[in-house]
PAFIDO-277665 format. One record per residue (C-alpha): residue in one letter; x, z, y; residue number from 0; chain. Coordinates in pm, 1 decimal, padded with zeros to 6 digits. Example, Ala and Ser with C-alpha at 12.3 -4.5 7.8 and 13.67 -1.06 7.14 Angstrom:
PAFIDO-277665
 residuo       c1       c3       c2 num cadena
       A  01230.0  00780.0 -00450.0   0      A
       S  01367.0  00714.0 -00106.0   1      A
***
This chain:
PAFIDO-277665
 residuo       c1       c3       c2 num cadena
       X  00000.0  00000.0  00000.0   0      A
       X  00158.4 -00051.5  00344.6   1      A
       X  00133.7  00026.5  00665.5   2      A
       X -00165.0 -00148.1  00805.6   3      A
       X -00386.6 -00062.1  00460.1   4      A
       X -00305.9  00283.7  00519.0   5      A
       X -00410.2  00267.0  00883.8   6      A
       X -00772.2  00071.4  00772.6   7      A
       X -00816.3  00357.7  00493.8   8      A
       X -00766.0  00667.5  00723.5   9      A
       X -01015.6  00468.7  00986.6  10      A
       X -01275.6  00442.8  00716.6  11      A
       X -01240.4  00774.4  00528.4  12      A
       X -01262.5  00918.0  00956.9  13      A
       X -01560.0  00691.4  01002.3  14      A
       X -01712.0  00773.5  00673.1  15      A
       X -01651.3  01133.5  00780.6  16      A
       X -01823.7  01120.3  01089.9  17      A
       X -02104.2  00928.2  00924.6  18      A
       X -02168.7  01223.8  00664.4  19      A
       X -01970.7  01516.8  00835.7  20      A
       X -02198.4  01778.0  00623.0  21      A
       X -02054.5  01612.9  00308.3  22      A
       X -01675.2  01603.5  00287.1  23      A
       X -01531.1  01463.2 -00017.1  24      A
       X -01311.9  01609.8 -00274.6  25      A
       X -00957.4  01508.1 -00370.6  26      A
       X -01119.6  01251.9 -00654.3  27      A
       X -01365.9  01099.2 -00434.2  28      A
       X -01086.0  01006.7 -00170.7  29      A
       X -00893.5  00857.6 -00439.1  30      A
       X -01137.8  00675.4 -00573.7  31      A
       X -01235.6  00560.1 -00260.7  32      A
       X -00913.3  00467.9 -00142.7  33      A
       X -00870.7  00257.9 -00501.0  34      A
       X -01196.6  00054.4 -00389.5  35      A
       X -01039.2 -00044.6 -00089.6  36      A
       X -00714.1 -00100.9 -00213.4  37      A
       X -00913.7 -00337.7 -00482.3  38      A
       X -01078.8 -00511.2 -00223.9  39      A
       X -00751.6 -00566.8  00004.1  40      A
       X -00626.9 -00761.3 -00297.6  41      A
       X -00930.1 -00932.1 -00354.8  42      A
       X -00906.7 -01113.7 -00039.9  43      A
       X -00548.5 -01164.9 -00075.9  44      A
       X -00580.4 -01343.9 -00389.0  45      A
       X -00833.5 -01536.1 -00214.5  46      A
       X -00619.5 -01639.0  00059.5  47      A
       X -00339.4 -01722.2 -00167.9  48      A
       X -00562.3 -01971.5 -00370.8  49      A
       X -00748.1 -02143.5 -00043.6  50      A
       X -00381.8 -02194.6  00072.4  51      A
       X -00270.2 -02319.9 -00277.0  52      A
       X -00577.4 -02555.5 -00260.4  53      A
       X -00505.0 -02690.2  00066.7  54      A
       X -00152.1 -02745.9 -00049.6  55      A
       X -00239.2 -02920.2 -00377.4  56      A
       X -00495.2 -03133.6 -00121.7  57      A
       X -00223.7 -03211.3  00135.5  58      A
       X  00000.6 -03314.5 -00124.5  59      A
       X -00245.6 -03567.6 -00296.7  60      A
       X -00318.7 -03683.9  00023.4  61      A
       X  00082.4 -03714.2  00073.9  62      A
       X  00163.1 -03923.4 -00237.0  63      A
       X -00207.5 -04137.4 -00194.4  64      A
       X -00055.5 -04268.2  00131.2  65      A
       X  00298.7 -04295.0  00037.0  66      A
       X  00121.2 -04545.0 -00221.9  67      A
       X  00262.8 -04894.7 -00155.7  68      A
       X -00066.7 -05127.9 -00141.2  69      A
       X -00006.4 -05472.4 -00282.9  70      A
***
């Protein structure tokens, strides 16, 4: 986890907080939260990763289609 995902989990767990202040969670229910998020950081990550290997694949169709001699 760096430094930015630990920054976005102690804004949520404060913002959860102050949603539910009569309800503070235990030890568990941080950690579990804080896997959820961690699992969803990746997510999106791996998302990114395969839109950008997509676009690459794409680009370098594209690349070879007009490098194509025509005859």
């Amino acid at each position: 986890m760096n430094s930015d995902d630990f920054e976005n989990y102690v804004a949520y767990v404060a913002k959860e907080l102050k949603r539910n202040p009569s309800t503070t969670k235990t030890a568990n229910q941080l950690r579990v939260d804080s896997l959820k998020k961690q699992k969803e950081v990746v997510s999106d990550r791996l998302k990114q990763e395969k839109k950008r290997q997509k676009i690459q694949k794409a680009q370098t169709a594209l690349s070879k289609a007009y490098k194509m001699p025509t005859t």
